[in-house]
N, C-alpha and C positions, 0 to 999 in steps of 0.2 A: 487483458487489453492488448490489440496490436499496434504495432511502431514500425514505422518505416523507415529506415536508416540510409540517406542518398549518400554514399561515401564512398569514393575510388581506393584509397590508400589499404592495403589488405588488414597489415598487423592491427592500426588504427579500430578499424571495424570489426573485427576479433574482439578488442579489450572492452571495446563499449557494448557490443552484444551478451557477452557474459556477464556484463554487470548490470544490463537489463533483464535478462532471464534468472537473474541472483533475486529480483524482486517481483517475480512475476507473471513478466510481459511475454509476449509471443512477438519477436523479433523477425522481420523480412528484410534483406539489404538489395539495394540499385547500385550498382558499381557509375555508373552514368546516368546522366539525365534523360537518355531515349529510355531505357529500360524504367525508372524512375515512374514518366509519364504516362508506361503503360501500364505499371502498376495502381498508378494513383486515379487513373481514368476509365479503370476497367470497373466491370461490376461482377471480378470474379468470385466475392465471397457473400450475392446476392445482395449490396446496396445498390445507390442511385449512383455510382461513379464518382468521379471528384474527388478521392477522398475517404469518402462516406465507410470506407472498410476501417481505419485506423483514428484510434485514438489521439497518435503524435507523428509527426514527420520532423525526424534529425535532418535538417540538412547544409552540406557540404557545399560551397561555392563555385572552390577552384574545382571543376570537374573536368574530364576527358573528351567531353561532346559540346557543351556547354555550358556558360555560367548560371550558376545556380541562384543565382537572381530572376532570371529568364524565367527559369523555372516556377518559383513563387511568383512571378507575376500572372504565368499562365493559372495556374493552382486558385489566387484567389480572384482573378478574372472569372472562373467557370463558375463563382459563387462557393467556393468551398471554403468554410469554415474554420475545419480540422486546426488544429495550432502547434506551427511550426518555429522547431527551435536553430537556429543557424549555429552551426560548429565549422568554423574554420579558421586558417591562418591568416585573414585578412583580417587584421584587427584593429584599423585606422579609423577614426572619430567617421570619414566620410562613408565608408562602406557600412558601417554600422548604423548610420544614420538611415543611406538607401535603402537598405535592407529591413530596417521598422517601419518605416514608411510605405512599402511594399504590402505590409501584414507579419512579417516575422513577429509573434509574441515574444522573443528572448532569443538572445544573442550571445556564444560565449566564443573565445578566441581558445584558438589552440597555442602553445599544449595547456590545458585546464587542470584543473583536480579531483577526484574520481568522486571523491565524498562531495563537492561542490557542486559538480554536475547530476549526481545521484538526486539531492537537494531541490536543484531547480528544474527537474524533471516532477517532480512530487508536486513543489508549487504551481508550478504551468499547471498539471492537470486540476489542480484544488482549483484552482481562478476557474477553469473551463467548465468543473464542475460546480460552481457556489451556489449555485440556483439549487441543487439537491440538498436534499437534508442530508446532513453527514452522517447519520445513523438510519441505517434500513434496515428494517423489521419483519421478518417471517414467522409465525407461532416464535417459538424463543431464539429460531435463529438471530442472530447480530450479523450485519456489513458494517464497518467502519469506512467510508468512501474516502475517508484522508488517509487513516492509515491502509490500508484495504488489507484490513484482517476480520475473520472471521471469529465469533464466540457462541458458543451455546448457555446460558444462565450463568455469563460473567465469565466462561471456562473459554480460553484459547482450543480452536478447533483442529487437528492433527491434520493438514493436507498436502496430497504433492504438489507441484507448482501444476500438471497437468487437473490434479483434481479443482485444485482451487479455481483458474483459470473457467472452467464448464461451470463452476457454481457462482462464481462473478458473474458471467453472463445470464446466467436465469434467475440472480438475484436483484440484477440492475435492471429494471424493477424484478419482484417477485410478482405473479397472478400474469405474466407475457408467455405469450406461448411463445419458443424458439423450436427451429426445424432443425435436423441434424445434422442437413449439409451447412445450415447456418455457424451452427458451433464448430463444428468441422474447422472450417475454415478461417473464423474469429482465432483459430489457436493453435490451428499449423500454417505452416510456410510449402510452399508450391514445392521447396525441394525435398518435404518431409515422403516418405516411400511409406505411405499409409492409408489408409480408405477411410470414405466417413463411418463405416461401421464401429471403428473403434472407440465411437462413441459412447455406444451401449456399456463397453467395458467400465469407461468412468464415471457411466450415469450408475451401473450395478454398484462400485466401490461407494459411490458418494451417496447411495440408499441406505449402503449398510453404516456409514457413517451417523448418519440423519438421525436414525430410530433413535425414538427418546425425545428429540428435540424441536417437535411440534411442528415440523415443517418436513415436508414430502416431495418427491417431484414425482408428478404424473405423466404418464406415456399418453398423447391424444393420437389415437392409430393414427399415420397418415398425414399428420400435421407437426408434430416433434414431442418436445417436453415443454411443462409448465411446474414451476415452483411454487407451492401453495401450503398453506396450514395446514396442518393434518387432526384429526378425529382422535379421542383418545391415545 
């Protein structure tokens, strides 16, 4: 999953991207809200803009350029959905208020608690996702979409946070085709110094993983990968 993290303070957005990438995610930061809005408006990872790239938007009020309320008014003015969580030092009954009222889903004040805020990153996305079935199913692979771990016949499945990451994505659903520059870009950050080819590399690891466990991912030339059952 990516996260957009709109935060000026350096050390601040250090500690919260490590402790995102500790579970997972594939982490992008906006130091300002110009940078922020070109991110979240662009369609550089092949969505409809808006948003449409990321799973969660951190974001930060007191900004550099502007207040980050601004920003969320623009964000769900365009019609975008995405569910945004506010972290900052404005912690008074009023600004918390404008700020729900705007579309923020969840508001926490700085300084927070790392296991708190871990927590209600988990929960935000469980709500966003409650319409899914919390178990997805490929021949015997297992997704757990609350916990988002992976099992083969009840057994915990050994992956890097990079392999994992490619197999969320062709798991959510299984039988979707994804293209390369799709996943590509679901799981690196614009400053990562890599090509979409190295996708091939986690798709080849996470084949060899597979065998045994009923489920495949297939190469469709020209179109990407698809996750599917597999044949004996």
């Amino acid at each position: 999953m990516r996260v957009l993290l709109v935060e000026d303070h350096d050390e601040l957005a250090t500690w919260v991207m490590q402790a995102l990438r500790a579970l997972h995610f594939t982490v992008e930061r906006a130091a300002d809200a110009a940078s922020a809005e070109s991110l979240l408006f662009s369609t550089h990872a092949g969505g409809t803009g808006a948003g449409s790239d990321y799973a969660l938007v951190l974001l930060d009020l007191t900004l550099p350029d502007r207040d980050g309320l601004d920003l969320l008014a623009r964000l769900r003015g365009r019609g975008c959905r995405v569910p945004v969580m506010i972290l900052t030092a404005r912690g008074e009954v009023g600004d918390r208020v404008k700020g729900l009222d705007l579309g923020a889903d969840d508001y926490m004040a700085k300084p927070f608690d790392l296991a708190e805020f871990e927590a209600r990153v988990k929960a935000l996305l469980r709500r966003a996702r409650q319409t899914e079935a919390p178990l997805v199913v490929c021949g015997g692979l297992g997704f757990d979409t609350v916990s988002r771990h992976f099992q083969v016949g009840g057994v915990p499945l050994a992956l890097t946070p990079r392999e994992h990451a490619v197999l969320e994505i062709l798991m959510t659903p299984p039988g979707k085709t994804v293209s390369k520059d799709r996943i590509y870009a679901s799981i690196f950050t614009l400053a990562d110094e890599t090509q979409p080819d190295v996708i091939e590399v986690y798709v080849h690891r996470l084949r060899r993983k597979l065998e045994g466990s009923g489920a495949a991912i297939v190469t469709l030339r020209g179109l990407g990968y698809v996750l599917e059952p597999s044949v004996g």
